[in-house]
N, C-alpha and C positions, 0 to 999 in steps of 0.2 A: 524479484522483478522477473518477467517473463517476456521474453524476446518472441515474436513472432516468424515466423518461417512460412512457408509454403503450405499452402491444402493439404494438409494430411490424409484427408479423405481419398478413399479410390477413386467416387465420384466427380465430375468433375465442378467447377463452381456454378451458382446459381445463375450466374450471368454469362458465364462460359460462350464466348462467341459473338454476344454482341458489341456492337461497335458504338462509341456514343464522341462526339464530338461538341467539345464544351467550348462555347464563347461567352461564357461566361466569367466573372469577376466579382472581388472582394469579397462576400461571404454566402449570399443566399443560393446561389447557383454553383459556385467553387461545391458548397455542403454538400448539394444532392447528388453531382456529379463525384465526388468521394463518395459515398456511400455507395454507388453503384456500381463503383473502381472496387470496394471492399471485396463486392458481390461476386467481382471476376470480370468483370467489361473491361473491354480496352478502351479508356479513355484517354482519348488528346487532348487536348487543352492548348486552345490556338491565343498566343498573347502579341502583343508589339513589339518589334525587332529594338530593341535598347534597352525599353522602361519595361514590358513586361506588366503583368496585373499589378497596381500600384500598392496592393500588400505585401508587396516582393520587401520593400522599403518603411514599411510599418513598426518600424523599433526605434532604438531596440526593446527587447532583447534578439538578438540574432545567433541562431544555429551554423551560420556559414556567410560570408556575405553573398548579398542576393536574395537569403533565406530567411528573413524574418520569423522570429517563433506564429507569427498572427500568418502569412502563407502557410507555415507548413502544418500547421491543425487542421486545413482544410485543403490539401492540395497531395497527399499521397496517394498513390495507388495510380498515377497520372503521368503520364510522356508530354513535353514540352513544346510546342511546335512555334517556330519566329516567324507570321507573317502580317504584312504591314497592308490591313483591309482598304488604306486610300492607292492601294498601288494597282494599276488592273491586273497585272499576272500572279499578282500574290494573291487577289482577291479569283481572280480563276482558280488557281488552284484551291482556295476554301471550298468554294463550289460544287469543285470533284470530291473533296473530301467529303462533304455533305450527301454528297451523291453515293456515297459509298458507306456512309454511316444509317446504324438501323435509329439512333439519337440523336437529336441536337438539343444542345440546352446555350439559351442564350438569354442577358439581360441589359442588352444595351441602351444608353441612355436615348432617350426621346429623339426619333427621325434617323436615329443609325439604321434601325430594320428597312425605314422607307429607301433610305439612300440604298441599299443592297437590296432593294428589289423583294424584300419581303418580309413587308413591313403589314398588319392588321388594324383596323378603324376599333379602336377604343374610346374610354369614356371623358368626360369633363376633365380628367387631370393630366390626359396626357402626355403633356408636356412639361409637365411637373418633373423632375429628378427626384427620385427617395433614396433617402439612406435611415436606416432600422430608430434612431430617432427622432429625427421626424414624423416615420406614421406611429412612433410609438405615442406620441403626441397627439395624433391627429384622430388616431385611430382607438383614441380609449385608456388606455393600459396607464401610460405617468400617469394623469388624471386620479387614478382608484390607485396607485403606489406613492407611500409614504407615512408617517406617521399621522396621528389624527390630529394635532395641532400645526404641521409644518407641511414644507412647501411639496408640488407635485417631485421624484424623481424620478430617474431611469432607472428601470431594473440594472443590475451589475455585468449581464453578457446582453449580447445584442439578441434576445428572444426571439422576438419576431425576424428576425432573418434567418433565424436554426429553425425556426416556428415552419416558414415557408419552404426551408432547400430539404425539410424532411415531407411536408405534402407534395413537396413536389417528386421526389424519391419514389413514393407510394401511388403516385398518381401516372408517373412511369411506366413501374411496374405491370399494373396494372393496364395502361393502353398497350406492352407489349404481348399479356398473355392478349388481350381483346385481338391485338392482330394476328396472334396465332391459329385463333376460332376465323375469324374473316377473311384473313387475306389484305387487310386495309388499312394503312396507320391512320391518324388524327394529330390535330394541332391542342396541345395542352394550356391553357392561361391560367398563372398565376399570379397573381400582386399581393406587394407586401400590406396592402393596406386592407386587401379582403381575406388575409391572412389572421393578422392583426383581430379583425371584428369577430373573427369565428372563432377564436381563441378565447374570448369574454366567456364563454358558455354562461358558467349559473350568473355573473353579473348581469349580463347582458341580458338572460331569463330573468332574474330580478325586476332590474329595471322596465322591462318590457311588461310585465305584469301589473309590476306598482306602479309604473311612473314614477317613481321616487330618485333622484339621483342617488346611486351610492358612493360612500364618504371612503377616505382613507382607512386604512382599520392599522396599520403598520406590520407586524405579525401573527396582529389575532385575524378573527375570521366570523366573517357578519355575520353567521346563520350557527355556529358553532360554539358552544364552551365550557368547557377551556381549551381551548386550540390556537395557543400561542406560546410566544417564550416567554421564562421567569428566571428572574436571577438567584441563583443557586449562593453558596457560599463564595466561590471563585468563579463565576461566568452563567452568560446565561444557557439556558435546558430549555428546548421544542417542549412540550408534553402536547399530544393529538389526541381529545376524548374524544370518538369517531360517534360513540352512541352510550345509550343507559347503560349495557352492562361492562362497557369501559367504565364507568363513570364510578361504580360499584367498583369493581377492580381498585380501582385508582385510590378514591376514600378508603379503602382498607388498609393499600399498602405504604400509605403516607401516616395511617395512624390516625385519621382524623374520620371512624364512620361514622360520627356525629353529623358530616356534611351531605353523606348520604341519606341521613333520617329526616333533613332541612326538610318541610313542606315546598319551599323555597328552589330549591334546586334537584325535585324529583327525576322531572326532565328536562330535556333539551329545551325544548322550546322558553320554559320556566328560568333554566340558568340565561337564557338570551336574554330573559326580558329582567332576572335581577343578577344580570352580567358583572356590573361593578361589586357588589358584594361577593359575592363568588371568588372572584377574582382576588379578590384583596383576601380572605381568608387562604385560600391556597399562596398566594405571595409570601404571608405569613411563615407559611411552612414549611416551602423550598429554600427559604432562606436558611434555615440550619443545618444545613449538609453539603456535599460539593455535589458538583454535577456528577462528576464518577459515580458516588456514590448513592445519590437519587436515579441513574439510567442502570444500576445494579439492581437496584429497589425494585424499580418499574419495571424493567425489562422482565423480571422473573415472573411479575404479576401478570404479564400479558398486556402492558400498557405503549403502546405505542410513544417513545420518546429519544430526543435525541441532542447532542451538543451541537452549537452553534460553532463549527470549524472553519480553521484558516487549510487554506491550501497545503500547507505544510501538513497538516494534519490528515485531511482528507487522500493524500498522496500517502503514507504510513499507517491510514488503516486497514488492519486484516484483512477485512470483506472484501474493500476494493481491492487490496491486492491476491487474493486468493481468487476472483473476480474478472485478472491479466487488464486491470483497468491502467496500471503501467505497465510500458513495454519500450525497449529499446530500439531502433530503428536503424540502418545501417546505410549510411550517406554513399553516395557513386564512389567519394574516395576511401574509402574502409572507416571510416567514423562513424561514430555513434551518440546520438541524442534522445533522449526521454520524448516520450508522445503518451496521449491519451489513448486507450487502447477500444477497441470495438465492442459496444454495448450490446449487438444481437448476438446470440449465440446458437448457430444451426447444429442441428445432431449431424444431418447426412450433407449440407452441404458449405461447411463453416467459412465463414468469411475470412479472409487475412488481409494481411499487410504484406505484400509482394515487391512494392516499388516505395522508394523516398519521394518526398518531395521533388521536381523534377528544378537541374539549372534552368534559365531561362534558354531557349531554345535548341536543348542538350538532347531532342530527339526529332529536329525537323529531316534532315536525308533518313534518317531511319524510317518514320512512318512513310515519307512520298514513295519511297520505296515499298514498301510492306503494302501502304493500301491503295495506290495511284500504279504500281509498278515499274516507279521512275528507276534508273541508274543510282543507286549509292556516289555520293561525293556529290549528284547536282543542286547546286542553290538556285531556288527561286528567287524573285525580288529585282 
Protein backbone atom coordinates (compact mmCIF):
# COMPACT_ATOMS: atom_id res chain seq x y z
CA UNK A 1 0.00 0.00 0.00
CA UNK A 2 1.41 3.45 -0.81
CA UNK A 3 0.50 6.46 1.36
CA UNK A 4 0.81 9.57 -0.60
CA UNK A 5 2.75 12.64 0.73
CA UNK A 6 3.51 15.92 -0.67
CA UNK A 7 4.94 16.84 -4.34
CA UNK A 8 8.14 15.42 -4.37
CA UNK A 9 9.01 17.22 -7.26
CA UNK A 10 11.14 20.62 -6.91
CA UNK A 11 8.69 21.85 -9.29
CA UNK A 12 5.95 23.28 -8.12
CA UNK A 13 2.28 21.61 -9.05
CA UNK A 14 0.48 21.99 -12.14
CA UNK A 15 -2.09 24.10 -10.75
CA UNK A 16 0.07 25.85 -8.28
CA UNK A 17 -1.67 29.08 -7.63
CA UNK A 18 -4.77 28.84 -8.92
CA UNK A 19 -7.69 29.47 -7.15
CA UNK A 20 -11.05 27.50 -7.92
CA UNK A 21 -14.13 27.86 -5.98
CA UNK A 22 -16.62 24.93 -6.02
CA UNK A 23 -20.32 25.20 -5.62
CA UNK A 24 -20.71 22.47 -6.65
CA UNK A 25 -22.36 19.05 -5.22
CA UNK A 26 -22.85 15.16 -5.25
CA UNK A 27 -20.63 13.85 -8.00
CA UNK A 28 -20.27 15.53 -11.31
CA UNK A 29 -18.71 18.86 -10.14
CA UNK A 30 -17.48 17.49 -6.62
CA UNK A 31 -15.07 15.19 -9.64
CA UNK A 32 -13.68 17.84 -11.59
CA UNK A 33 -13.13 20.16 -8.78
CA UNK A 34 -10.90 17.08 -7.14
CA UNK A 35 -8.99 16.59 -9.91
CA UNK A 36 -7.93 20.07 -10.19
CA UNK A 37 -7.37 19.91 -6.13
CA UNK A 38 -4.93 16.78 -7.34
CA UNK A 39 -3.36 19.27 -9.68
CA UNK A 40 -2.42 21.69 -6.81
CA UNK A 41 -5.32 24.46 -6.90
CA UNK A 42 -6.75 25.56 -3.87
CA UNK A 43 -10.06 24.46 -3.84
CA UNK A 44 -12.92 25.69 -1.42
CA UNK A 45 -15.80 24.15 -1.67
CA UNK A 46 -18.68 26.28 -0.28
CA UNK A 47 -21.53 23.84 1.31
CA UNK A 48 -24.74 24.73 3.78
CA UNK A 49 -24.15 25.70 7.37
CA UNK A 50 -25.68 22.07 9.00
CA UNK A 51 -26.32 19.73 6.16
CA UNK A 52 -23.45 20.33 3.97
CA UNK A 53 -23.35 18.65 0.20
CA UNK A 54 -26.00 15.81 1.04
CA UNK A 55 -23.23 13.09 0.16
CA UNK A 56 -21.84 14.03 3.53
CA UNK A 57 -24.84 11.49 4.60
CA UNK A 58 -24.78 8.80 1.85
CA UNK A 59 -24.01 5.56 3.75
CA UNK A 60 -23.08 3.98 5.18
CA UNK A 61 -20.29 3.07 4.84
CA UNK A 62 -18.67 6.05 6.82
CA UNK A 63 -14.98 6.96 7.33
CA UNK A 64 -15.85 9.36 10.07
CA UNK A 65 -19.21 10.76 10.85
CA UNK A 66 -20.15 13.55 8.45
CA UNK A 67 -17.88 11.59 5.98
CA UNK A 68 -19.42 9.23 3.96
CA UNK A 69 -17.04 6.74 1.99
CA UNK A 70 -19.44 8.30 -1.38
CA UNK A 71 -18.17 12.28 -0.20
CA UNK A 72 -14.90 11.30 0.47
CA UNK A 73 -14.01 9.63 -3.19
CA UNK A 74 -14.63 12.85 -4.59
CA UNK A 75 -14.11 15.56 -2.05
CA UNK A 76 -10.20 15.58 -1.21
CA UNK A 77 -7.68 17.77 -1.87
CA UNK A 78 -10.60 20.58 -0.77
CA UNK A 79 -11.06 23.21 2.26
CA UNK A 80 -14.59 23.28 3.58
CA UNK A 81 -16.23 26.63 3.64
CA UNK A 82 -20.08 26.94 5.75
CA UNK A 83 -22.06 29.41 4.07
CA UNK A 84 -25.84 29.69 3.78
CA UNK A 85 -26.49 31.37 -0.13
CA UNK A 86 -30.35 32.52 1.08
CA UNK A 87 -28.52 34.65 3.67
CA UNK A 88 -27.43 38.10 2.06
CA UNK A 89 -24.07 38.44 3.96
CA UNK A 90 -23.17 35.07 3.55
CA UNK A 91 -24.10 35.34 -0.04
CA UNK A 92 -21.79 38.59 -0.22
CA UNK A 93 -19.21 37.11 0.90
CA UNK A 94 -19.49 34.01 -1.86
CA UNK A 95 -19.24 36.92 -4.21
CA UNK A 96 -15.90 38.14 -2.84
CA UNK A 97 -14.79 34.89 -2.86
CA UNK A 98 -15.74 34.51 -6.61
CA UNK A 99 -14.21 37.67 -7.13
CA UNK A 100 -11.14 36.43 -6.00
CA UNK A 101 -11.08 33.08 -7.48
CA UNK A 102 -9.44 32.35 -11.11
CA UNK A 103 -12.59 29.16 -11.11
CA UNK A 104 -15.94 28.65 -10.29
CA UNK A 105 -17.47 25.49 -10.75
CA UNK A 106 -20.94 25.18 -9.94
CA UNK A 107 -24.14 22.92 -10.55
CA UNK A 108 -27.12 24.20 -9.10
CA UNK A 109 -30.46 23.01 -9.42
CA UNK A 110 -32.81 25.00 -11.91
CA UNK A 111 -33.22 28.95 -11.03
CA UNK A 112 -30.41 28.90 -8.17
CA UNK A 113 -27.96 30.60 -10.72
CA UNK A 114 -30.94 33.16 -11.62
CA UNK A 115 -31.77 33.79 -8.02
CA UNK A 116 -27.90 34.76 -7.55
CA UNK A 117 -27.71 36.87 -10.32
CA UNK A 118 -25.97 34.61 -12.58
CA UNK A 119 -27.95 32.70 -13.95
CA UNK A 120 -27.61 31.75 -18.35
CA UNK A 121 -30.86 31.17 -20.91
CA UNK A 122 -30.61 27.45 -21.86
CA UNK A 123 -32.43 24.83 -23.59
CA UNK A 124 -36.08 23.08 -23.46
CA UNK A 125 -34.98 21.12 -20.14
CA UNK A 126 -34.19 23.65 -18.11
CA UNK A 127 -35.87 23.09 -15.56
CA UNK A 128 -35.59 19.59 -15.49
CA UNK A 129 -33.20 18.33 -12.18
CA UNK A 130 -30.69 15.51 -13.33
CA UNK A 131 -29.27 13.05 -11.59
CA UNK A 132 -26.52 10.40 -13.72
CA UNK A 133 -29.84 8.15 -14.09
CA UNK A 134 -31.89 9.69 -15.34
CA UNK A 135 -29.91 11.03 -18.38
CA UNK A 136 -28.42 7.79 -18.29
CA UNK A 137 -31.89 6.81 -19.45
CA UNK A 138 -32.64 9.67 -21.34
CA UNK A 139 -29.65 10.02 -23.02
CA UNK A 140 -28.94 6.39 -24.53
CA UNK A 141 -26.70 4.35 -22.50
CA UNK A 142 -29.51 1.86 -20.15
CA UNK A 143 -31.21 1.45 -23.43
CA UNK A 144 -27.91 -0.50 -25.29
CA UNK A 145 -26.91 -1.91 -21.35
CA UNK A 146 -27.93 -5.28 -20.64
CA UNK A 147 -28.16 -8.58 -21.60
CA UNK A 148 -29.81 -9.48 -25.05
CA UNK A 149 -32.94 -11.13 -23.70
CA UNK A 150 -33.40 -8.81 -20.53
CA UNK A 151 -34.42 -5.62 -19.38
CA UNK A 152 -32.65 -2.05 -19.93
CA UNK A 153 -29.90 -1.54 -16.74
CA UNK A 154 -27.60 1.03 -15.22
CA UNK A 155 -24.13 0.59 -15.71
CA UNK A 156 -22.67 -0.13 -11.93
CA UNK A 157 -21.02 3.51 -11.02
CA UNK A 158 -22.57 6.51 -12.08
CA UNK A 159 -20.61 7.05 -15.69
CA UNK A 160 -21.94 9.74 -17.03
CA UNK A 161 -21.35 11.98 -14.00
CA UNK A 162 -17.43 10.93 -13.91
CA UNK A 163 -18.12 11.03 -17.86
CA UNK A 164 -18.86 14.97 -17.27
CA UNK A 165 -16.70 16.22 -13.99
CA UNK A 166 -13.58 14.77 -16.22
CA UNK A 167 -14.74 16.94 -19.60
CA UNK A 168 -15.29 19.29 -17.42
CA UNK A 169 -11.64 19.07 -15.80
CA UNK A 170 -10.20 19.15 -19.38
CA UNK A 171 -12.23 21.84 -20.50
CA UNK A 172 -10.78 24.00 -17.61
CA UNK A 173 -7.75 23.39 -18.19
CA UNK A 174 -7.72 24.32 -21.17
CA UNK A 175 -9.83 27.82 -20.82
CA UNK A 176 -7.00 28.55 -18.31
CA UNK A 177 -3.95 28.14 -20.58
CA UNK A 178 -6.68 30.18 -23.29
CA UNK A 179 -6.46 32.93 -20.81
CA UNK A 180 -2.98 32.99 -20.23
CA UNK A 181 -2.56 33.59 -24.33
CA UNK A 182 -5.43 36.43 -24.02
CA UNK A 183 -5.86 37.96 -21.13
CA UNK A 184 -9.73 36.92 -20.99
CA UNK A 185 -11.53 34.18 -19.14
CA UNK A 186 -14.89 32.53 -20.66
CA UNK A 187 -18.05 30.83 -19.33
CA UNK A 188 -17.73 26.87 -19.74
CA UNK A 189 -21.43 24.71 -20.26
CA UNK A 190 -21.70 21.38 -19.43
CA UNK A 191 -24.78 18.93 -19.15
CA UNK A 192 -24.98 15.65 -18.20
CA UNK A 193 -27.17 14.92 -20.86
CA UNK A 194 -24.68 16.26 -23.85
CA UNK A 195 -22.29 14.38 -22.00
CA UNK A 196 -24.02 11.41 -22.01
CA UNK A 197 -24.75 11.56 -26.04
CA UNK A 198 -21.08 12.21 -26.91
CA UNK A 199 -19.95 9.31 -25.04
CA UNK A 200 -22.12 6.82 -27.52
CA UNK A 201 -19.28 7.41 -30.01
CA UNK A 202 -19.23 4.11 -32.43
CA UNK A 203 -23.04 3.50 -31.31
CA UNK A 204 -24.22 6.43 -31.82
CA UNK A 205 -21.89 6.28 -35.42
CA UNK A 206 -23.70 3.10 -35.87
CA UNK A 207 -26.87 4.15 -35.66
CA UNK A 208 -26.33 7.31 -37.36
CA UNK A 209 -25.22 5.57 -40.53
CA UNK A 210 -27.59 2.57 -40.48
CA UNK A 211 -30.65 3.86 -38.94
CA UNK A 212 -30.81 0.63 -37.29
CA UNK A 213 -31.36 0.75 -33.51
CA UNK A 214 -28.65 -1.12 -31.65
CA UNK A 215 -29.78 -3.96 -29.28
CA UNK A 216 -28.23 -4.96 -26.09
CA UNK A 217 -25.22 -7.13 -26.63
CA UNK A 218 -24.46 -7.68 -22.71
CA UNK A 219 -20.63 -8.24 -22.70
CA UNK A 220 -20.10 -9.03 -26.23
CA UNK A 221 -19.55 -6.33 -28.77
CA UNK A 222 -21.65 -5.60 -31.92
CA UNK A 223 -18.85 -5.14 -34.55
CA UNK A 224 -16.46 -7.61 -32.68
CA UNK A 225 -15.68 -11.42 -32.26
CA UNK A 226 -14.93 -12.76 -29.73
CA UNK A 227 -14.91 -9.84 -27.60
CA UNK A 228 -16.72 -10.89 -24.62
CA UNK A 229 -16.70 -13.06 -21.51
CA UNK A 230 -16.76 -17.07 -21.34
CA UNK A 231 -17.05 -19.22 -18.43
CA UNK A 232 -13.97 -20.88 -17.76
CA UNK A 233 -13.87 -23.88 -15.24
CA UNK A 234 -14.42 -21.63 -12.14
CA UNK A 235 -15.66 -18.06 -13.35
CA UNK A 236 -16.07 -16.13 -16.05
CA UNK A 237 -12.57 -14.74 -18.49
CA UNK A 238 -12.93 -11.16 -20.93
CA UNK A 239 -11.06 -12.64 -23.84
CA UNK A 240 -10.63 -9.02 -26.56
CA UNK A 241 -9.91 -10.40 -30.30
CA UNK A 242 -9.13 -6.76 -31.29
CA UNK A 243 -8.19 -7.97 -34.88
CA UNK A 244 -7.11 -11.05 -37.42
CA UNK A 245 -3.68 -11.52 -36.11
CA UNK A 246 -5.13 -11.68 -32.34
CA UNK A 247 -7.53 -14.05 -33.77
CA UNK A 248 -4.50 -16.21 -35.02
CA UNK A 249 -2.72 -15.90 -31.75
CA UNK A 250 -5.70 -16.91 -29.96
CA UNK A 251 -6.62 -20.35 -32.06
CA UNK A 252 -3.12 -21.36 -31.44
CA UNK A 253 -2.90 -20.85 -28.01
CA UNK A 254 -6.27 -22.52 -26.97
CA UNK A 255 -5.15 -25.56 -29.22
CA UNK A 256 -7.86 -25.18 -31.59
CA UNK A 257 -5.93 -23.87 -35.22
CA UNK A 258 -8.59 -25.71 -36.77
CA UNK A 259 -10.82 -22.42 -36.06
CA UNK A 260 -8.44 -20.32 -37.73
CA UNK A 261 -8.45 -22.47 -41.11
CA UNK A 262 -12.62 -22.12 -40.68
CA UNK A 263 -13.46 -20.43 -44.18
CA UNK A 264 -16.06 -19.20 -41.73
CA UNK A 265 -14.16 -17.13 -39.32
CA UNK A 266 -11.14 -15.76 -41.59
CA UNK A 267 -12.24 -12.45 -40.52
CA UNK A 268 -13.67 -10.11 -38.53
CA UNK A 269 -16.38 -9.15 -40.33
CA UNK A 270 -17.09 -13.19 -41.17
CA UNK A 271 -16.96 -14.19 -37.39
CA UNK A 272 -19.83 -11.15 -36.95
CA UNK A 273 -21.72 -12.37 -39.28
CA UNK A 274 -21.25 -16.42 -38.26
CA UNK A 275 -20.92 -15.05 -34.48
CA UNK A 276 -23.11 -17.84 -32.91
CA UNK A 277 -20.94 -20.60 -34.15
CA UNK A 278 -17.79 -19.07 -33.38
CA UNK A 279 -18.79 -18.43 -30.13
CA UNK A 280 -20.20 -21.76 -29.20
CA UNK A 281 -17.00 -23.55 -30.45
CA UNK A 282 -14.55 -21.34 -28.40
CA UNK A 283 -17.23 -21.82 -25.28
CA UNK A 284 -16.45 -25.23 -25.79
CA UNK A 285 -12.99 -24.84 -24.86
CA UNK A 286 -12.68 -22.33 -22.14
CA UNK A 287 -14.67 -24.57 -20.38
CA UNK A 288 -11.77 -26.93 -19.59
CA UNK A 289 -9.36 -24.94 -17.62
CA UNK A 290 -9.84 -22.25 -14.94
CA UNK A 291 -9.55 -18.72 -15.65
CA UNK A 292 -5.89 -18.61 -13.96
CA UNK A 293 -5.05 -20.87 -16.11
CA UNK A 294 -6.41 -19.81 -19.60
CA UNK A 295 -5.20 -15.67 -18.74
CA UNK A 296 -1.53 -17.80 -18.20
CA UNK A 297 -2.37 -19.31 -21.78
CA UNK A 298 -3.37 -16.01 -23.32
CA UNK A 299 -1.45 -13.69 -21.70
CA UNK A 300 1.92 -15.32 -23.01
CA UNK A 301 0.34 -15.55 -26.59
CA UNK A 302 -0.16 -11.93 -26.76
CA UNK A 303 -3.94 -12.24 -26.28
CA UNK A 304 -5.67 -9.64 -24.72
CA UNK A 305 -7.66 -11.22 -21.66
CA UNK A 306 -8.77 -10.80 -18.32
CA UNK A 307 -11.01 -12.07 -15.03
CA UNK A 308 -14.08 -10.72 -14.36
CA UNK A 309 -13.27 -9.29 -10.56
CA UNK A 310 -14.75 -8.43 -7.36
CA UNK A 311 -13.53 -5.31 -5.61
CA UNK A 312 -11.71 -7.46 -3.29
CA UNK A 313 -9.87 -8.61 -5.96
CA UNK A 314 -9.21 -5.73 -7.92
CA UNK A 315 -7.83 -3.81 -4.55
CA UNK A 316 -4.98 -7.01 -4.31
CA UNK A 317 -3.87 -6.92 -7.61
CA UNK A 318 -0.11 -6.32 -8.30
CA UNK A 319 -0.72 -3.85 -11.23
CA UNK A 320 -2.91 -1.72 -9.41
CA UNK A 321 -1.15 -1.82 -6.46
CA UNK A 322 2.40 -1.32 -7.79
CA UNK A 323 0.27 1.40 -9.89
CA UNK A 324 -0.34 3.35 -5.87
CA UNK A 325 -4.03 2.84 -7.03
CA UNK A 326 -4.42 2.18 -3.02
CA UNK A 327 -3.33 4.71 -0.83
CA UNK A 328 -3.93 5.60 2.77
CA UNK A 329 -5.07 9.08 3.51
CA UNK A 330 -4.50 10.77 6.83
CA UNK A 331 -7.95 12.27 8.52
CA UNK A 332 -7.39 16.06 10.43
CA UNK A 333 -7.52 13.74 13.51
CA UNK A 334 -4.39 11.49 12.90
CA UNK A 335 -6.49 8.51 11.24
CA UNK A 336 -6.42 6.89 8.40
CA UNK A 337 -8.59 5.42 5.57
CA UNK A 338 -8.08 3.57 2.18
CA UNK A 339 -8.94 5.72 -0.91
CA UNK A 340 -8.50 5.24 -4.63
CA UNK A 341 -5.47 6.56 -5.52
CA UNK A 342 -4.59 9.21 -8.77
CA UNK A 343 -4.84 7.52 -12.19
CA UNK A 344 -2.41 10.39 -14.07
CA UNK A 345 0.78 10.18 -13.51
CA UNK A 346 3.09 13.47 -14.27
CA UNK A 347 7.10 12.86 -14.51
CA UNK A 348 7.86 16.81 -13.68
CA UNK A 349 4.67 17.85 -12.23
CA UNK A 350 3.01 14.70 -10.25
CA UNK A 351 -0.17 15.14 -8.78
CA UNK A 352 -0.88 14.23 -4.98
CA UNK A 353 -3.05 14.01 -2.19
CA UNK A 354 -2.32 16.82 0.20
CA UNK A 355 -5.57 17.31 2.04
CA UNK A 356 -8.54 14.67 3.33
CA UNK A 357 -11.72 15.15 2.73
CA UNK A 358 -12.54 18.31 4.44
CA UNK A 359 -15.32 18.35 7.92
CA UNK A 360 -18.08 20.30 7.11
CA UNK A 361 -17.12 23.74 7.34
CA UNK A 362 -13.64 22.97 9.12
CA UNK A 363 -11.90 25.83 6.88
CA UNK A 364 -14.44 28.82 6.74
CA UNK A 365 -12.10 31.66 8.98
CA UNK A 366 -9.28 30.18 7.45
CA UNK A 367 -9.88 30.77 3.74
CA UNK A 368 -11.94 34.50 4.52
CA UNK A 369 -8.84 35.20 6.07
CA UNK A 370 -6.43 33.74 3.45
CA UNK A 371 -8.39 35.03 0.34
CA UNK A 372 -10.90 38.02 1.62
CA UNK A 373 -8.21 39.21 4.20
CA UNK A 374 -10.71 39.01 6.94
CA UNK A 375 -9.56 38.66 10.85
CA UNK A 376 -9.16 34.92 11.87
CA UNK A 377 -12.00 33.95 14.42
CA UNK A 378 -14.68 36.16 12.33
CA UNK A 379 -18.01 34.19 11.41
CA UNK A 380 -20.06 35.28 8.65
CA UNK A 381 -23.78 34.45 8.54
Amino acid sequence: MQAMTDNPSSQPDALHGVRVLDLSRVLAGPYCSMMLGDLGADVVKVEQPGTGDETRQWGPPFVAPGLSAYFVSVNRNKRSVALDLKVPRDLEVVRALAAKADVLVENFSPGTADRLGVGYADGPYHQRPGYDLVVSAVGGLMGITGEPDGPPVKVGVAITDVCTGLSAHGAICAALYARDRTGVGQRIELSLLETQVSVLVNVAASFLASGVEPRRWGTAHETIVPYQAFETADGPLIVAVGNDQIWLRFCRAIGRSNLAQDPRFATNPLRVQHREACVSAIARVLKTRTREAWTGVLGEAGVPCGPINSLGEVFSDPQVLHRGMLIDVRSADGSTYKAVGLPVKYGGTPASVTRPAPRLGEHTEEVIAEWLGGAPGARVG
